[in-house]
KOLFIRO-426905 format. One record per residue (C-alpha): residue in three letters; x, y, z. Coordinates in Angstrom, 3 decimals, m for minus. Example, Ala and Ser with C-alpha at 12.3 -4.5 7.8 and 13.67 -1.06 7.14 Angstrom:
% KOLFIRO-426905
site code->ALA; X->12.300; Y->m4.500; Z->7.800
site code->SER; X->13.670; Y->m1.060; Z->7.140
This chain:
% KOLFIRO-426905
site code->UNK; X->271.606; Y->145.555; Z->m16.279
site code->UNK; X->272.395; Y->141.797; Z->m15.804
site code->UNK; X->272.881; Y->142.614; Z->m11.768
site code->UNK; X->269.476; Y->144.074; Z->m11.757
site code->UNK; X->268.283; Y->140.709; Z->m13.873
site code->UNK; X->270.151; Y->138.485; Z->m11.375
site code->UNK; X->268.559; Y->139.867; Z->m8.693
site code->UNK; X->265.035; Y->140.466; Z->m9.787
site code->UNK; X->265.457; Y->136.383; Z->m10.664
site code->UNK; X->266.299; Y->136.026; Z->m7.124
site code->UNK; X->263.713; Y->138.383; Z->m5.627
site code->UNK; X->261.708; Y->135.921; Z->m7.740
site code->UNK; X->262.501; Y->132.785; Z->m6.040
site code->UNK; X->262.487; Y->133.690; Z->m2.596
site code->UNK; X->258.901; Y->135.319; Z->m2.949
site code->UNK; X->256.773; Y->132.932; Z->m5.603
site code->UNK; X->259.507; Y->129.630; Z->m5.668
site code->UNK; X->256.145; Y->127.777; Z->m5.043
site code->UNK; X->253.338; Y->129.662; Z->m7.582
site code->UNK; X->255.563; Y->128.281; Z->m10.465
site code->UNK; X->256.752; Y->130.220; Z->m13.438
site code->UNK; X->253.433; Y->132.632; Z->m13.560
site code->UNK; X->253.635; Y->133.988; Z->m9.896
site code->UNK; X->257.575; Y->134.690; Z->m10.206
site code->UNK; X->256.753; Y->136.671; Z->m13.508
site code->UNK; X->254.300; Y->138.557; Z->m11.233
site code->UNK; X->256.856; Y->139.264; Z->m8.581
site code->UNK; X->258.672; Y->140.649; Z->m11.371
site code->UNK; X->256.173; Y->142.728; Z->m12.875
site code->UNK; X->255.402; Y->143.989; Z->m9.604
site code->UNK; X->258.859; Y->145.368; Z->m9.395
site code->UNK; X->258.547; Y->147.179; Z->m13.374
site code->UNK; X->255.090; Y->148.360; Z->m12.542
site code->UNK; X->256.267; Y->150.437; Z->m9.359
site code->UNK; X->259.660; Y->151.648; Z->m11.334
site code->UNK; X->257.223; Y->153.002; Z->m14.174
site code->UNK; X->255.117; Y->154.330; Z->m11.342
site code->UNK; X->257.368; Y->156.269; Z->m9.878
site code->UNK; X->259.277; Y->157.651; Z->m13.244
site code->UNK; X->255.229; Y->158.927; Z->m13.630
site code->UNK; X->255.442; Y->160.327; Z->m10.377
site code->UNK; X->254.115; Y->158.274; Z->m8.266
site code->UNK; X->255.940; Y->157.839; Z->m4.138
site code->UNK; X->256.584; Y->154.700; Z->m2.889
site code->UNK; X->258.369; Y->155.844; Z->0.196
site code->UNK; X->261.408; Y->156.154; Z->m2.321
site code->UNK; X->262.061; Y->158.481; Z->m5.391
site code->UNK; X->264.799; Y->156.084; Z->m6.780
site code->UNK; X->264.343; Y->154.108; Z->m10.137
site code->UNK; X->266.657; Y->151.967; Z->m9.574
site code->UNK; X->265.755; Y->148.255; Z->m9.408
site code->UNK; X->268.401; Y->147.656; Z->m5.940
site code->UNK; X->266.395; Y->150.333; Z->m4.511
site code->UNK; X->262.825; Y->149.355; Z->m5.116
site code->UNK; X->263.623; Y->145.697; Z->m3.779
site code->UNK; X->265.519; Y->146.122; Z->m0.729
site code->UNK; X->262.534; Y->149.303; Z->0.293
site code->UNK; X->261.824; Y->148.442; Z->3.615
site code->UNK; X->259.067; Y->145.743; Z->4.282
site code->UNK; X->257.551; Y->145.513; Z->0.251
site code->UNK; X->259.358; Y->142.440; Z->m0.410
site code->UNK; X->259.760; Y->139.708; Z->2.134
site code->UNK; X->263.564; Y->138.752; Z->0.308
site code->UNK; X->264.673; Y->142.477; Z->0.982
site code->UNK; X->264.375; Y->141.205; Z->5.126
site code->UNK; X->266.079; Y->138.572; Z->4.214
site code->UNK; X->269.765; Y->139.774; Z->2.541
């Protein structure tokens, strides 16, 4: 659980360090939303739940290109 907070707080930075404290929290909600979507079925090119696995998905967030 903290690794998943360390790097959605990371995943944060590197995509919204410049929209302030409301556009990381969005970057981070983004990430929740499409974990809940896909425990309701919903395919995002991956079936995984797992926080590691929806952020480094190939070409959704710019920081996954990056690590």
């Amino acid at each position: 659980m903290s690794q998943d907070k360390e790097l959605l707080k990371k995943l944060a930075l590197a995509e919204a360090r410049s929209e302030g404290v409301v556009g990381q929290a969005l970057v981070i909600r983004s990430v929740l939303n499409r974990q809940e979507a896909i425990k309701a079925g919903a395919n995002f090119n991956t079936r995984s739940t797992n926080i590691r696995d929806i952020v480094y998905k190939e070409l959704i967030y710019i920081f996954s290109l990056r690590a």
